[in-house]
VEXPA-66424 format. One record per residue: residue in three letters; x, y, z of N, C-alpha, C in turn. Coordinates in steps of 0.2 Angstrom, whole numbers, plus 5000, padded with zeros to 4 digits. Layout:
N
ALAXYZXYZXYZ
...
// end
This chain:
283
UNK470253324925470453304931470253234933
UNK469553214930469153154933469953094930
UNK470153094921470553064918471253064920
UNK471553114924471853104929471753064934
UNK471453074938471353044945471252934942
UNK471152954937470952864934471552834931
UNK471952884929472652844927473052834933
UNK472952854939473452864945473252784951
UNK472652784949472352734952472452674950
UNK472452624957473052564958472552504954
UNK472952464950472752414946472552364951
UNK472052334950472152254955471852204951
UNK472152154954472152064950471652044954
UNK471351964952470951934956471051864950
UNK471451834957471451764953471051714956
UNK470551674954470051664955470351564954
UNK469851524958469751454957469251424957
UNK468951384952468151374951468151324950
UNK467551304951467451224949467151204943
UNK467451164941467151184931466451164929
UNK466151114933465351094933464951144936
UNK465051164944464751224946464851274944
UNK465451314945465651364943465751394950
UNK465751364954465751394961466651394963
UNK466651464967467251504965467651484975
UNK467951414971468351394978468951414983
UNK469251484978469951494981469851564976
UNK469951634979470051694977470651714979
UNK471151774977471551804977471451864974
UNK471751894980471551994976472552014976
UNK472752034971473352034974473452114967
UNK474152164969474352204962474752184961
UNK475252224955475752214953476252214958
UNK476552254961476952254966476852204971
UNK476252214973476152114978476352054973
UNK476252054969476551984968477251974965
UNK477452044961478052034963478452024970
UNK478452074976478652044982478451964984
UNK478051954981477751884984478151844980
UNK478451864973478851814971479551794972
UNK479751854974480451844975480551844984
UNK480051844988480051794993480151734993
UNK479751684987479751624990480351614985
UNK480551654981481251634978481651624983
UNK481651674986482351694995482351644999
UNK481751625000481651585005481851505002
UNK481651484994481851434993482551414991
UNK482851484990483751454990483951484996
UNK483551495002483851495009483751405011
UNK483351375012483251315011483651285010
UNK483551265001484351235000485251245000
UNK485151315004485751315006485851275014
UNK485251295018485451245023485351185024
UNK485151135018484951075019485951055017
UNK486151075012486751065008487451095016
UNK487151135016487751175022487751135030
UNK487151125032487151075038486851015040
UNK486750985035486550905034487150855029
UNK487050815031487650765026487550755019
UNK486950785017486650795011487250815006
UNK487650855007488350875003488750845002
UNK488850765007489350735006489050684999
UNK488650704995488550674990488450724985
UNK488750764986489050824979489850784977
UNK489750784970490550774968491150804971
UNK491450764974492150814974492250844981
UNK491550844985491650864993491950824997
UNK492350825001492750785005492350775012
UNK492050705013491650695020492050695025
UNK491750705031492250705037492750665037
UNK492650595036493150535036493750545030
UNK493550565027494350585023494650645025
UNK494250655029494650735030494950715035
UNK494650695041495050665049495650605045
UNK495550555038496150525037496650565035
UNK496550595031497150635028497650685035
UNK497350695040497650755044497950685049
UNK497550645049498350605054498650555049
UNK498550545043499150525037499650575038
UNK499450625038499950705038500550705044
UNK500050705050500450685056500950615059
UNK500650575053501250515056501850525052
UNK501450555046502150565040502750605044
UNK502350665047502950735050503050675056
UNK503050635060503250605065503850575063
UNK503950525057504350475053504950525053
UNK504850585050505250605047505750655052
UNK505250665058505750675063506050625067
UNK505750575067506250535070506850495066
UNK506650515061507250485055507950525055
UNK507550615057508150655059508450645064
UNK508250625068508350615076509150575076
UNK508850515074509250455072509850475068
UNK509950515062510150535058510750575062
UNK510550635066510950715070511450645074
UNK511050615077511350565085512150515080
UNK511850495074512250475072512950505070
UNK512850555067513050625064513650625070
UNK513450645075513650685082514250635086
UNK513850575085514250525087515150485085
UNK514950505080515450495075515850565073
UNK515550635074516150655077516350655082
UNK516050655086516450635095517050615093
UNK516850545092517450485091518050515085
UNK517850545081518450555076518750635079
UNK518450645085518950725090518550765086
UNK517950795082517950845079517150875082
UNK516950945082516550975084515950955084
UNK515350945088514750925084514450955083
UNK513850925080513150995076512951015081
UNK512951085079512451125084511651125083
UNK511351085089510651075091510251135089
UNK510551215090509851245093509651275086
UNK510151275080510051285075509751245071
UNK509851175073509551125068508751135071
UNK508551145077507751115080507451195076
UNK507751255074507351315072507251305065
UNK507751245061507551225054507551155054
UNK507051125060507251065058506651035051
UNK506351085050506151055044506051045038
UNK506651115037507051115032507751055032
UNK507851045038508450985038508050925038
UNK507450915038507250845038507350835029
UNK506850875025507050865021507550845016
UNK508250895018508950875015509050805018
UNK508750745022509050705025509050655021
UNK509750615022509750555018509450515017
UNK509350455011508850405011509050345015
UNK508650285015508850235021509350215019
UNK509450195014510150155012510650195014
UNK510750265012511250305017511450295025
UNK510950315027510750285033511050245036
UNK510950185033511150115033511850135034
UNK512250135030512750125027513350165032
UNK513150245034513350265039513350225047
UNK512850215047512850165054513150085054
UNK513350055047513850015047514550055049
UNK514650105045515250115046515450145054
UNK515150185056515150225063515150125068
UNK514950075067514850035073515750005071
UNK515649985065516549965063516949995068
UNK516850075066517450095069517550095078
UNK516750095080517050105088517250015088
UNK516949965085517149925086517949885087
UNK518249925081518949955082519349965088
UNK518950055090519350075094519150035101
UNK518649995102518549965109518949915112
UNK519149875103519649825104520449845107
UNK520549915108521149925110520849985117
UNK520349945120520049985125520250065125
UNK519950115121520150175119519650205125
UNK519050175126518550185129518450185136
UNK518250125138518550125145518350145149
UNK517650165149517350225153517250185160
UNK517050095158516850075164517550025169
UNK517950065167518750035172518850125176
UNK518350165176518650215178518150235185
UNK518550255190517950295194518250355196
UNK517650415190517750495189517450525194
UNK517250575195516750595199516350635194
UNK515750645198515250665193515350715188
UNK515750765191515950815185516250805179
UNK516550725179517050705173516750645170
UNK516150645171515550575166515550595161
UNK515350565155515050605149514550595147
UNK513850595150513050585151513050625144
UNK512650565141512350575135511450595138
UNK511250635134510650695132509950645131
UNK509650645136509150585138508650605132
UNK508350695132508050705126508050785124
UNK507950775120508050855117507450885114
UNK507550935118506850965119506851035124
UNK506351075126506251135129506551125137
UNK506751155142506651135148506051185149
UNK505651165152504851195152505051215163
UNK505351175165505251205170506251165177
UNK506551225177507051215180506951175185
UNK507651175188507851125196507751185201
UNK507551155205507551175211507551135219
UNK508251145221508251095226507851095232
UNK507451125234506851135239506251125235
UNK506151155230505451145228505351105222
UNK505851115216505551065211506451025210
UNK506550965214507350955213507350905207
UNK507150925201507150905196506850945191
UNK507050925184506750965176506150945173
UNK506050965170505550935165505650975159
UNK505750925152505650945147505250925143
UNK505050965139504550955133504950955127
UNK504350915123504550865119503950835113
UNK504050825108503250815103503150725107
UNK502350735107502450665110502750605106
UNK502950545110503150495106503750495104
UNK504150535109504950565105505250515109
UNK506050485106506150445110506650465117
UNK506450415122507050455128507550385127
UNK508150435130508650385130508850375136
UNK509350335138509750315145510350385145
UNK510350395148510850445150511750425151
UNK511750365153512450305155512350265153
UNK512750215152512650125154512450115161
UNK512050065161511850045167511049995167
UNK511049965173510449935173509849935175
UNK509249955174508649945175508249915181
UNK508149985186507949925194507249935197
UNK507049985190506249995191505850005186
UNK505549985183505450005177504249995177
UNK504050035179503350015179502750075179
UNK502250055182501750105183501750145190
UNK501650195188501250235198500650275193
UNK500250285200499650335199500050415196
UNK500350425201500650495200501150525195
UNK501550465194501950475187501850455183
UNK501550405183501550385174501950305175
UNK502150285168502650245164503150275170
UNK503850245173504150265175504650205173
UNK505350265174505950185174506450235177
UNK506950185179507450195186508150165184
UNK508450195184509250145180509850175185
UNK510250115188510750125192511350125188
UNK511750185189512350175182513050185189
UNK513550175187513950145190514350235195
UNK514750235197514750305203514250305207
UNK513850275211513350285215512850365210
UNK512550335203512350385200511650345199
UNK511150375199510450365199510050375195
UNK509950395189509350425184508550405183
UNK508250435183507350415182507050485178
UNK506550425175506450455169505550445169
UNK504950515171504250475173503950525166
UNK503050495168502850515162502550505157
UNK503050435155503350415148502650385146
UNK502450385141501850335136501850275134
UNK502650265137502650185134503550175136
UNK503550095141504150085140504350045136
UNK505050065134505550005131506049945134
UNK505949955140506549905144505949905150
UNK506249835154505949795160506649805165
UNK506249785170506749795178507149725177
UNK507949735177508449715176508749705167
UNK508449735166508849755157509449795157
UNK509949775155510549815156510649855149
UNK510549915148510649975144511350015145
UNK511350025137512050065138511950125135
UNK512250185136512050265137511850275127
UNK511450305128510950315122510550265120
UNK510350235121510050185121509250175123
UNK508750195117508050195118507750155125
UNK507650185129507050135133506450175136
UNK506250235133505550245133505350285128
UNK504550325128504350345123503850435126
UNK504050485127503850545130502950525128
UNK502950555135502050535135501650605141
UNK501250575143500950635149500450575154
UNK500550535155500150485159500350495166
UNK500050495170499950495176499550565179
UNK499550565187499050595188499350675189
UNK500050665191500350765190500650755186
UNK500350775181500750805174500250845170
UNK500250925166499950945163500050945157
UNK500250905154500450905147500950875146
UNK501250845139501750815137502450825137
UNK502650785142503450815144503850775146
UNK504650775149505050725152505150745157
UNK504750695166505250715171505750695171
UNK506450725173507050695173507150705180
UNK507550655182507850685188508650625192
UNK509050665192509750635194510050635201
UNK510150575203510450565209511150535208
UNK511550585214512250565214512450545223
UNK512550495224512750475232511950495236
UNK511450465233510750485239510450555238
UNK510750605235510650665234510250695227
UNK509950725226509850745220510350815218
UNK510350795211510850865207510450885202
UNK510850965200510550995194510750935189
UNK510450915183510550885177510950945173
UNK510651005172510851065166511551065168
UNK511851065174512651045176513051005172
UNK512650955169513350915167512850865161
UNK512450905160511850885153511650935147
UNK511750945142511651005138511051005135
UNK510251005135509650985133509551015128
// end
């Protein structure tokens, strides 16, 4: 029983530190097996907890091979954004020209709402500059043509307003309808930086800043018609610049003091009055 009870009884260590001349014992430890194992695989835990945190939230990482530091990472995502920006305005330019040129030749144009759900499958199939180019020499020839035998003619005529052919200021969401008491105007959304266009020919009789709008511009087009366009990020044309319908003169923005977001106020006057644009505008 006694050699019993002796095998069952706990081993202990004693690590001792002495001075080699005296022999006086400066630092003792009592520890067993099991204690110094836990005590060693503590300070293991704790020292690859360390180095994960020095590496995971100090800048310390950005000098591991191959980690990408904040600054190329913030470059690369607005490289990324200006790219998709080029190439939707390259589309833009590209459908407008497209559409134009069949007007003029009598035939159907593309359907918009198909192209904005693949537009970026259709950016892609789009053709290169030279193309481009070479379209829009030919489409100016030919209205160039038809002008010279006044085919056109739009400004020897006085229509009434239901029979103008207002070209599509921008194309985009209507985020919030006309309403002649409460909101007698639209607003549409738009990726910033989208171009607006002139809705007619005509001229420019305000073109500047307000606290509450924004960038704003103002064009007097010929039928006692009115158009203003607030909001914008940046104008293209000054007061008295004479524009003709499709024709860039701002750049969709969100400036001014009522605006929640990036969008186009539009709003059309005919004889002193304002009207729905959705009437006789397909957005």
């Amino acid at each position: 029983m006694a050699k019993h009870n002796k095998d069952n009884k706990r081993t202990n260590f004693r690590l001792a530190i002495m001075d080699d001349k005296s022999h006086e014992q400066l630092l003792t430890l009592h520890f067993t097996r099991t204690g110094a194992f836990v005590a060693i695989v503590t300070v293991m835990v704790m020292f690859c907890a360390i180095i994960y945190s020095i590496i995971a939230y100090t800048p310390v990482r950005t000098f591991i091979p191959g980690y990408p530091d904040a600054l190329s990472k913030r470059a690369a995502i607005q490289n990324a954004i200006k790219v998709d920006s080029l190439e939707s305005v390259i589309f833009r330019w590209e459908l407008y020209s497209e559409n134009l040129k069949r007007v003029i030749a009598g035939e159907e144009a593309v359907k918009i709402d198909s192209i904005l759900l693949n537009s970026a499958k259709a950016s892609d199939a789009a053709a290169d500059i030279s193309s481009l180019l070479k379209k829009d020499s030919v489409l100016r020839q030919t209205v160039m043509e038809e002008e010279q035998f006044n085919i056109s003619a739009r400004s020897h005529r006085d229509l009434p307003i239901e029979g103008v052919l207002f070209f599509t200021p921008l194309k985009g969401v209507v985020s919030q309808g006309y309403d002649p008491a409460i909101h007698p105007y639209i607003d549409i959304t738009a990726p910033a930086g989208s171009v607006v266009k002139a809705a007619l020919d005509g001229t420019v009789i305000f073109a500047g800043w307000s606290d509450d709008a924004g960038h704003t511009i103002q064009i007097q087009h010929d039928g006692d018609i009115v158009s203003i366009y607030k909001h914008n990020e940046k104008l293209l044309k000054k007061t008295g610049d004479k524009v003709a319908a499709g024709a860039p003169i701002a750049l969709v923005g969100n400036t001014g003091e009522m605006t929640t977001g990036t969008h186009l106020h539009f709003e059309l006057w005919h004889k002193g009055e304002t009207v729905d644009p959705t009437k006789y505008i397909s957005f």
